[in-house]
N, C-alpha and C positions, 0 to 999 in steps of 0.2 A: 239462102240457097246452100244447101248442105256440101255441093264442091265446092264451095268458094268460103269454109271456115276450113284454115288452116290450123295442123296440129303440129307443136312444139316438139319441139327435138332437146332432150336436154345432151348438153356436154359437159363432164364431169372436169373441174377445174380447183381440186381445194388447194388449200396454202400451206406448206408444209410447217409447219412451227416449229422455231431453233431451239435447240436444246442449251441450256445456257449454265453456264461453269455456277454449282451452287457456294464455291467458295468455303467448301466444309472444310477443308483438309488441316489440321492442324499441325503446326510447327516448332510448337512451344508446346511441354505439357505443364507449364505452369501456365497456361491461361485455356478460359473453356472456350469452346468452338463457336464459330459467330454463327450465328440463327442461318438456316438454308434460304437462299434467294425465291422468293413467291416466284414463278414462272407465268409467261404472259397468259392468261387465257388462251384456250385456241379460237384462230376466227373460224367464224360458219363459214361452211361449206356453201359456194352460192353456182348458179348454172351459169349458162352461157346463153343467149337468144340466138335460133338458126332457124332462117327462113328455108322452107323448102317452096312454097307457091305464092310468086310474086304477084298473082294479081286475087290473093285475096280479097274479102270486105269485112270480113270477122276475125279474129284472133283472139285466143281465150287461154292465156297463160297464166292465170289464177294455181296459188299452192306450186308456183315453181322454182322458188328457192333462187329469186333471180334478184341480182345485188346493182346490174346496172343495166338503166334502159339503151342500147344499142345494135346497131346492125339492123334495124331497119329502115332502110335510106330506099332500099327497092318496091315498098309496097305502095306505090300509089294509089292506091284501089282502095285503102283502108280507111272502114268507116266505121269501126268496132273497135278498142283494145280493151283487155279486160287483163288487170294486172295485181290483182285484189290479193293479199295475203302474201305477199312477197318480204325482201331485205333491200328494197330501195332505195336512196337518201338523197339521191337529186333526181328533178325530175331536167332530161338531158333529150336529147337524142331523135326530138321529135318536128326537128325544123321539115322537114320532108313529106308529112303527113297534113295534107291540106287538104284532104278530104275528109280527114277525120269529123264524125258525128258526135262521138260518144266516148270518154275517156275516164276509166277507173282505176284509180290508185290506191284505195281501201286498204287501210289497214296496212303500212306501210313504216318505213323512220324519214320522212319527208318535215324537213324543217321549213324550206322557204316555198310559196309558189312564183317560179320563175318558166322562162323559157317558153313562151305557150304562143306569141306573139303573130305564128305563121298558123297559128288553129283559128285559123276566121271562120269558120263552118262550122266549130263544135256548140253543140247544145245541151250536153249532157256532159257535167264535169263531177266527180266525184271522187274528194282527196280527204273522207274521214277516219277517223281514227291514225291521226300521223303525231308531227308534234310543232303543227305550226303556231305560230304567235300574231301571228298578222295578215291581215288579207290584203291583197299584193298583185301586180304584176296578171290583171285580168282586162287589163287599159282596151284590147283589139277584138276581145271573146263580144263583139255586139250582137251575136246570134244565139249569147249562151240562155237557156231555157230553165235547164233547171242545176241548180248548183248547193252540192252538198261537202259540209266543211265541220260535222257533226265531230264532239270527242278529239278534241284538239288543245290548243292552251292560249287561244283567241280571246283576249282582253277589249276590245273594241269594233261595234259596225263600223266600216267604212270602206271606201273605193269599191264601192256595189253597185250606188242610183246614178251610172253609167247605164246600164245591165239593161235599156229601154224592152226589152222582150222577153226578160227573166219570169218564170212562172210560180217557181219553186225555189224557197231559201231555206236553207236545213245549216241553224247554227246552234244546236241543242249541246247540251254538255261543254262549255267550255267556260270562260272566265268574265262575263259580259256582265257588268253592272248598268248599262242606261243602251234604252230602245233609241237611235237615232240615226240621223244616216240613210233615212230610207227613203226621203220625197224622191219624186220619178217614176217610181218603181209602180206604174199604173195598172201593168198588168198583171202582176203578182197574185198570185191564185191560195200559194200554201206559202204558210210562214213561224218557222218553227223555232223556236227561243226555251224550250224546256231545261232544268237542269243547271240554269246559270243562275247569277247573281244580281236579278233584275229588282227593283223596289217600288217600280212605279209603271203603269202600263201610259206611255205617251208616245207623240211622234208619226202615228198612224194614219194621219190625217188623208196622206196622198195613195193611201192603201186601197182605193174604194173599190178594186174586182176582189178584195181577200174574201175567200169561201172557207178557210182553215188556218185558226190561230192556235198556236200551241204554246202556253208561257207556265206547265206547270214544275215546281220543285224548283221554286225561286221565291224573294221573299216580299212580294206583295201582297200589300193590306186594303187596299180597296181597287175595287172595277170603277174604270174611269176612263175616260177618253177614247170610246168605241163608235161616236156616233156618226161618222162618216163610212162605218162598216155595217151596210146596212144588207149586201149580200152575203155576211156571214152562216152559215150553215153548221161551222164545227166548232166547238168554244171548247178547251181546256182548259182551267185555272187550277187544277187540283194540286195540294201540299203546299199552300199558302198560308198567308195569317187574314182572309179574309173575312170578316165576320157579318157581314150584309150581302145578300144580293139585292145590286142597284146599277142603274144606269146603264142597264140592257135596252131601255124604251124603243133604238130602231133596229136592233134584231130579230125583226119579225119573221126572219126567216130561217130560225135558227131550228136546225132536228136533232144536236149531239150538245148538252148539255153537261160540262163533269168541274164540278164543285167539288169533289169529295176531299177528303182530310182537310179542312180547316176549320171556322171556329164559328160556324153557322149557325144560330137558335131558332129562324123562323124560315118556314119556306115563303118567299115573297116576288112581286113584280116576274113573275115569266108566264102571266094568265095571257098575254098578248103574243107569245109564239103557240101560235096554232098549230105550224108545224111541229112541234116538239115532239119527239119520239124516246129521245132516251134521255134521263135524268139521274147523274150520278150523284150522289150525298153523302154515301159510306162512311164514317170518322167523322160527323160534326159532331151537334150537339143539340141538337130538333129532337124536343120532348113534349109536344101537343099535336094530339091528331085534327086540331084544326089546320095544322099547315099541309094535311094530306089533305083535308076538302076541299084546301082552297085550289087544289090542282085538276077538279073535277068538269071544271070548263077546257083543259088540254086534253081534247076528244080524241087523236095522235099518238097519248103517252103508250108507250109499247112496255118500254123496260123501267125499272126505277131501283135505284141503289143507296140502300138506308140502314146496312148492317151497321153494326156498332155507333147508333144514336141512342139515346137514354128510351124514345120509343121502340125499340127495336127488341127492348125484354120484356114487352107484353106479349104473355102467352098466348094472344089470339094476333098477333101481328100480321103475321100473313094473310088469316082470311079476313081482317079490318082492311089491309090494303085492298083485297079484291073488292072488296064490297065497293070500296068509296071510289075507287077506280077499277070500273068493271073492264076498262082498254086492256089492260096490265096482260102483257104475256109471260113475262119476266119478273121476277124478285130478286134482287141480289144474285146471284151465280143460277137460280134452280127456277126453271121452266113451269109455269104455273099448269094446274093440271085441265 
């Protein structure tokens, strides 16, 4: 409802910075002058929050230069905050907001996650790109749905398979060496682990609604322990050291396939996703066009991604692809014609 999203008011508040004795003067001219004193930095300029309509539902203070969450104790009504791109550094100020749905802190300097304990209604939490270290202090969020902690400095899963209604987990880019920590998490839909430090895909057992797995630019060498994900639909491994594909057998419902950059020689074992739609491979090392026949029963394949394999500097490569897969709408980036 277009009256009921409140618009921010900034109030101009910076800090004036002292001017500080540089100590130059000298007193003696037999001695040289002591080096000038560095002066503090100056601090950022940060706003102030000023409600003008108290019975919002929206609030969008995104890019407002705002340094501390406060002064809203009057919005009951609020089921929106959106705080993205700010100078934040504690999250504070939000005991009052029990209505809240949906709460964004993106992009922020937020070290811990605390204080959230009276958001029993929120379902949508999103604190990435900050500089947290640990996930924390979500003990009451049981309604939380989908929760993003993406680009942080997050060393370990844990205190999540509380989360009984969680949909969505977005822990990509942070410090994570081992998948664990996730039984419960039943209903879990998307689960995103790209960018870290992972070496072994395990742990996924009690994952069985996962429809989208994301573990790629981490350093696993084999596909292993997926077969209680049998609703899978999105698979990402790419920028691994994977060199097989294997032990896909109950993915049979998979349409997003992406392997690319690792250290693949044969195309094998995905004749049994029928759904198969798109097939990434870019960056292996598939140099026999028997592994392009053997894809000729995936009546489905739409796309296929096979630049920079040692097949891919045959000067008849594209129209060999269409031949053998006459589905192909796609090549690599270029629209077949």
């Amino acid at each position: 409802m277009a009256d009921n999203i409140d618009t921010p008011v900034a109030n101009n508040d910076a800090n004036a910075v002292p001017n500080g004795n540089d100590g130059s003067e000298n007193n003696s001219g037999d001695k040289s002058p002591p080096p000038p004193v560095t002066p503090p930095p100056p601090e950022v300029e940060t706003q102030e929050i000023i409600v003008i309509n108290e019975n919002t539902e929206e609030l969008d203070l995104n890019h407002g230069k705002i340094g501390k969450i406060e002064n809203l104790e009057p919005l009951k009504h609020l089921e929106r905050l959106y705080l993205r791109w700010n100078l934040i550094k504690k999250i504070e100020g939000l005991d009052t907001l029990n209505a809240l749905v949906e709460l964004e802190l993106y992009d922020n300097q937020i070290t811990v996650i605390e204080n959230l304990d009276n958001l029993v209604n929120l379902e949508i939490l999103d604190l990435s790109f900050n500089r947290i270290h640990e996930i924390s202090g979500l003990d009451k969020l049981l309604n939380l749905k989908k929760l993003f902690l993406s680009s942080n400095k997050i060393t370990e899963i844990k205190n999540v398979n509380h989360l009984t209604k969680l949909e969505l987990l977005e822990l990509g880019d942070n410090r994570i060496r081992e998948i664990k920590n996730l039984d419960g998490l039943r209903t879990l839909k998307q689960l995103y682990l790209g960018k870290n430090k992972i070496n072994k895909i395990q742990n996924l057992e009690d994952l069985s609604n996962l429809e989208i797995l994301v573990l790629q630019s981490n350093r696993i060498v084999k596909i292993e322990n997926l077969e209680n994900l049998t609703k899978l639909d999105q698979l990402y491994i790419s920028e691994n050291g994977i060199t097989t594909i294997e032990n896909l057998d109950y993915q049979v419902k998979l349409e997003t396939l992406d392997l690319s950059t690792n250290k693949i020689t044969v195309i094998d074992n995905v004749r049994h996703m029928v759904d198969l739609e798109e097939l990434w491979l870019n960056d292996n090392q598939v140099s026999e066009w028997s592994s392009i026949e053997y894809l000729q029963e995936n009546k489905k394949l739409a796309t296929i991604y096979l630049e920079r394999n040692p097949l891919a500097s045959d000067p008849a490569y594209r129209r060999k692809l269409k031949l053998i897969l006459p589905s192909l709408q796609q090549i690599d980036a270029t629209l077949c014609k």
